[in-house]
N, C-alpha and C positions, 0 to 999 in steps of 0.2 A: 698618519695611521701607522700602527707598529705592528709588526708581525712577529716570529719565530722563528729563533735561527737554527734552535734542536731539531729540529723535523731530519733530516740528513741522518744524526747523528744514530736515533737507531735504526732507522731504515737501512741506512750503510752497515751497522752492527745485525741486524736482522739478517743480508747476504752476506755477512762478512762469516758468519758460521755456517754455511750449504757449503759441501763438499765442491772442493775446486772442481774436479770431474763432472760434476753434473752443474755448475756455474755455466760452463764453457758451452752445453748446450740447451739450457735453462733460457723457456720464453718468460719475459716479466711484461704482466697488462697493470698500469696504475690507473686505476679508474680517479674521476675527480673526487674530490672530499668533497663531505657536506659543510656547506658552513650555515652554523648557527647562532645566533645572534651576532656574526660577524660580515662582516661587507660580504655581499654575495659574489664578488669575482675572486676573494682569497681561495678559498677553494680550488677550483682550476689551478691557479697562479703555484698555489703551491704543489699542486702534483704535476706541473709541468716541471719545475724545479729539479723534481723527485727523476721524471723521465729522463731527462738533460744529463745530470749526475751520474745515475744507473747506464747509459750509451758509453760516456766518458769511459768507464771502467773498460767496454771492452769485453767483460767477461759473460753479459749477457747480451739477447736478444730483447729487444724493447718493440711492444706494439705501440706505434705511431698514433696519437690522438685523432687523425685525423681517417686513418685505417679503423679503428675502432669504429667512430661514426659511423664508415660505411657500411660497415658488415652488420653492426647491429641495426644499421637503418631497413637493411635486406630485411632482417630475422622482424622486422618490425617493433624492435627493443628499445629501450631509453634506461641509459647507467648511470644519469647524474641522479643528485642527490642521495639521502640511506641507501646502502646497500649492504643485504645481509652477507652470511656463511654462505647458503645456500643458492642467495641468485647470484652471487659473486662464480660459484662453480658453476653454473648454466651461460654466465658472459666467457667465463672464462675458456669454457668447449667451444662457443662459439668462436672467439679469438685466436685457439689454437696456443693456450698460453698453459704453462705448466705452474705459474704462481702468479694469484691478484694483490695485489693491493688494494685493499680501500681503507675509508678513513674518517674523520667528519674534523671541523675548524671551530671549536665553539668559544665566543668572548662571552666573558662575565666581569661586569667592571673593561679596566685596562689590561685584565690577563688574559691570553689565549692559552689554551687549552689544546692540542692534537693526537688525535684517539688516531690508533693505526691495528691493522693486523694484516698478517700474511700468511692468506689462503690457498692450501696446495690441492689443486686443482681434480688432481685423482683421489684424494682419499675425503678431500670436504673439509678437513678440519683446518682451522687455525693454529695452524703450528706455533707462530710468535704473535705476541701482542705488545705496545705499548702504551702508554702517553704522558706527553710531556706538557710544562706550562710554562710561558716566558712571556716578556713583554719589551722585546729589546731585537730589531730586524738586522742591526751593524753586523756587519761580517757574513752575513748569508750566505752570499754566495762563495766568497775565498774558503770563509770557514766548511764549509758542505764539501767543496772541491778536496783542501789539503785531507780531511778524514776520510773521503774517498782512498783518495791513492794512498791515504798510510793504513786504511784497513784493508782493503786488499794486495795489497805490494805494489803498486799502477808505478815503474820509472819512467817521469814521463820527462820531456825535453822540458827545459825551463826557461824563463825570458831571462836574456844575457843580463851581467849588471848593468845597469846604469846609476848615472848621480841623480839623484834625488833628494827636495826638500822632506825634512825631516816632516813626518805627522804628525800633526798637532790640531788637525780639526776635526775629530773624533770620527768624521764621519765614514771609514774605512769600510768597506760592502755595503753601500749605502744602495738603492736602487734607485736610479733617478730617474729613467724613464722605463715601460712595461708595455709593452702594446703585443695581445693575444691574436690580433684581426681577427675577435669576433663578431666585434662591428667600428664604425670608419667613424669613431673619434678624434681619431689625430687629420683628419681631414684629409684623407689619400687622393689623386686624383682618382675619377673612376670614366672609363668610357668603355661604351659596348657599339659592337658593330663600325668600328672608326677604322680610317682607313689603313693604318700603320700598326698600330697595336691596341689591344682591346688591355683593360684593367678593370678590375669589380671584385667584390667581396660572394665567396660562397664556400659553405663547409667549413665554417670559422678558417678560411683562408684569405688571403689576398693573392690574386689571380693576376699573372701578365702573360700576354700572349703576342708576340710580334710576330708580323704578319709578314716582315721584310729581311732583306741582309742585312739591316744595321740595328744599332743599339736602341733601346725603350729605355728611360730614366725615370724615374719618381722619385721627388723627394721632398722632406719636411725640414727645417729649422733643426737644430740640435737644441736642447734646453736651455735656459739661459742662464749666465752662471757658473758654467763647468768646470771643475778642478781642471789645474793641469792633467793628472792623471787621471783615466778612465778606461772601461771597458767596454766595445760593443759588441756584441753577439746577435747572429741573426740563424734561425732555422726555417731552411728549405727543401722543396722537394720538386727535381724534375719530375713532367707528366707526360707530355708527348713532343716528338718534333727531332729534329735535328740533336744529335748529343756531342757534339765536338766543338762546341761553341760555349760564350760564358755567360751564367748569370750569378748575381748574389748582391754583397753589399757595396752600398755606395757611401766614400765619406769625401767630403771636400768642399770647397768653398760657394761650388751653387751647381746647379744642373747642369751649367754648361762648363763647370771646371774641376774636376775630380777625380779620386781614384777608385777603380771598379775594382774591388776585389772578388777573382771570377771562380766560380768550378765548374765543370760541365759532367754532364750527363752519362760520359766513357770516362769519369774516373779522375780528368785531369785536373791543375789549377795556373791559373795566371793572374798576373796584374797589372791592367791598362789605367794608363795614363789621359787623359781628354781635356785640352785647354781651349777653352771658348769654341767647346762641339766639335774641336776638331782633334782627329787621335793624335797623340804626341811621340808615346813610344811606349813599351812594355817595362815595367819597373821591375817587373820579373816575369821574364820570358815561360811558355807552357812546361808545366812540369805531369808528367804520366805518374798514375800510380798515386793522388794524392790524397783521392778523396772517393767516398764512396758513388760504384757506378750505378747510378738510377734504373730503377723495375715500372717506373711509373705509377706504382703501388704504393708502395709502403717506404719506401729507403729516404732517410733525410740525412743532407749536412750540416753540420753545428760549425761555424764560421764564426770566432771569434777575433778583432783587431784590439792589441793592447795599446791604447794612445799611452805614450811616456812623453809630456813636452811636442818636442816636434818629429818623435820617432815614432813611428810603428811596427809594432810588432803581431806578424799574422799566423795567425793559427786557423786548423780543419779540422775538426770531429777533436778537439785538446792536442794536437800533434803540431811542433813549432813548425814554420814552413819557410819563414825568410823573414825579414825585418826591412824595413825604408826609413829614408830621413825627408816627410814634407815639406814641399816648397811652398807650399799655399794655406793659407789657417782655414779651420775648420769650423764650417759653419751651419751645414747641412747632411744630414744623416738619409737612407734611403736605399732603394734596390732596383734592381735592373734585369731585363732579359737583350738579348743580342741574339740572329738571326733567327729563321722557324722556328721557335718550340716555344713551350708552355710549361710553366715553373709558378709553383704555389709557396708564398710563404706564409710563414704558420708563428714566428714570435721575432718579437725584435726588440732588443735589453740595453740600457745602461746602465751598468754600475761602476761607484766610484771607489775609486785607488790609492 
């Protein structure tokens, strides 16, 4: 399946001309696009995208997909599919957002097509409109990221050089794997009421809840196949429990031998080491101040690990944080919570490099 890599391009030119001043306290709600005659999960897919990007900058506040839900479950509302001018301002008082997005995905043949505008909330009008057609997904996400930060100025930390084989397999931003947890495809474990930690799918989330002082792990195979270089990204949101403690992504060679790449709930980050279930050592010791501190509501972190070979390089919300050299190959992808509390994840991405 192929998608479109424009969609970013005016969406980022869209905020790239709103006065920096009113940027900096500008709510943005992207509600999902409609897709027509196209795979019905594009839609989402790409306005999570859209979300992802718009956080990155920084320059706005982004309503949470998974916030939105809630509040319009309250109002007894439903925002997928068409949405007009006019209900797009009635989601959007509800959300509390000063500009919507919506949109729709339509394939005809092999080309897709993405209709966008962006609806300013107090006056109702469509201030900007576009759309664009393409039939070519390579570089989506690289390409969406660098036109972020070079239309709004974003200097952001870069990953150090390293040597690298030349590219020559076309496939640069390729997405290899996508998993929304809107429902349990990839075959998550799931247990409710167990005695150690509970795991299940609700609110297009994936749900772990540990009951104990120690760590909860799930994880899946990694794709099979995978360049040397890749990207994994995982967005999460602490909900209740203890906030000094870590959860997030997990990469390494099976459940009982990996690296936990942690944040917690008060803001911090670390990275635990664990060889055949037993902890090794901190590959990088707690750092304060790293990551956003969770409301239980709305606040997510975007955790990104840059595999280069056998280096990693880790990032939070697009901010570099430290880098490792693995001892162990990588075979299984996955997330984790660690002592009382309860943490929802909401997407979890490959792409390749």
């Amino acid at each position: 399946m192929k998608k479109v890599p424009f969609l970013i391009i005016f969406l980022a030119g869209f905020l790239f001309f709103l006065p920096a001043a009113e940027a900096e306290r500008s709510i943005v709600a992207v509600l999902d696009f409609e897709a027509i005659g196209a795979e019905g999960h594009l839609g989402r897919a790409v306005a999570e995208i859209v979300r992802t990007e718009i956080i990155g900058t920084k320059m706005y506040r982004v309503v949470e997909r998974s916030q939105m839900d809630r509040l319009l479950s309250e109002q007894k509302m439903h925002y997928s599919g068409l949405v007009d001018e006019k209900n797009a301002v009635e989601i959007g008082k509800i959300l509390g957002a000063d500009k919507v997005i919506i949109g729709s995905v339509v394939r005809i043949g092999n080309n897709y097509t993405i209709n966008a505008r962006l609806i300013d909330v107090k006056t109702g009008e469509a201030t900007l409109g576009k759309n664009v057609t393409g039939d070519d997904l390579n570089a989506l996400t690289g390409l969406s990221r660098e036109l972020v930060d070079y239309l709004f100025g974003i200097a952001k930390t870069k990953t150090p050089p390293i040597k690298a084989s030349p590219r020559d397999d076309g496939g640069y931003g390729r997405i290899l794997f996508y998993d929304d947890f809107s429902s349990n495809k990839n075959n998550w474990a799931i247990y409710r009421n167990a005695p150690y930690y509970d795991a299940y799918f609700q609110d297009g989330r994936y749900i772990m809840e540990t009951k104990n002082n120690k760590k909860s792990v799930e994880v899946i195979p990694l794709p099979a196949g995978l360049p040397v270089n890749f990207d994994v990204e995982l967005l999460s949101m602490w909900l209740q429990g203890v906030n000094n403690s870590a959860y997030g992504l997990v990469l390494g060679e099976s459940r009982e031998t990996n690296y936990l790449f942690g944040v917690s709930g008060n803001g911090q980050s670390v990275i635990w080491v664990t060889e055949g279930n037993v902890p090794r050592d901190d590959a990088m010791p707690w750092r304060a101040g790293t990551a956003r501190v969770g409301d239980g509501k709305t606040v997510e972190n975007h955790q990104r690990v840059e595999v280069r070979g056998n280096q990693l390089y880790y990032y939070i919300n697009n901010v570099f944080i430290t880098s490792i050299k693995s001892v162990y190959p990588l075979k299984v992808v996955g997330v984790s919570v660690s002592h009382p509390q309860k943490v929802g994840f909401t997407m979890l991405k490959i792409t390749q490099r």
